[in-house]
N, C-alpha and C positions, 0 to 999 in steps of 0.2 A: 651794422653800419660803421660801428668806430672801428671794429678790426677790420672790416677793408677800406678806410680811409687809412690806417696802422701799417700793411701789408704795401699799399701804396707809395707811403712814405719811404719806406723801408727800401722796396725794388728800385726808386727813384735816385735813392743816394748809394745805391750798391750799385747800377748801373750796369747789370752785368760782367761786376768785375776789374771796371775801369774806372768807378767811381771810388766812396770810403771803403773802406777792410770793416769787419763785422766791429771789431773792437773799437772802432771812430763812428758808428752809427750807436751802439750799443752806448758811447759817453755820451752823445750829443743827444738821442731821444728819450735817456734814464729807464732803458728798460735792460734787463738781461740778455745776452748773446745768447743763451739758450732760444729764447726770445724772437729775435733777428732769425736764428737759423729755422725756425721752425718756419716762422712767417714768409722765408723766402724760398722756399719748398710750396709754399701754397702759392695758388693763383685765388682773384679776388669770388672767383664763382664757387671756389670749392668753399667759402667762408658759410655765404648762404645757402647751400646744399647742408653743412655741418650744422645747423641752426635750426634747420627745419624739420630736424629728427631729433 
């Protein structure tokens, strides 16, 4: 549940691109751009498909 609330946040202020740059979401939510980038590669179903194995 908290990584797709995470993943949400994420796609929300990345906006596909029109929103922050990875580097301005990466300050504002104190996680790493590794982080961001990974999260925004995922959609919120692939979280709990990953979970459940």
């Amino acid at each position: 549940m908290k990584e797709r609330v995470m993943i949400h946040k994420i796609k929300a202020h990345y906006d596909e691109g029109n929103g922050l740059k990875i580097r301005a979401i990466e300050r504002q939510l104190c996680i790493s751009r590794n982080t961001v980038r990974k999260y925004l590669g995922m959609d919120e179903a692939a979280v709990e498909v990953r979970k459940s194995h």
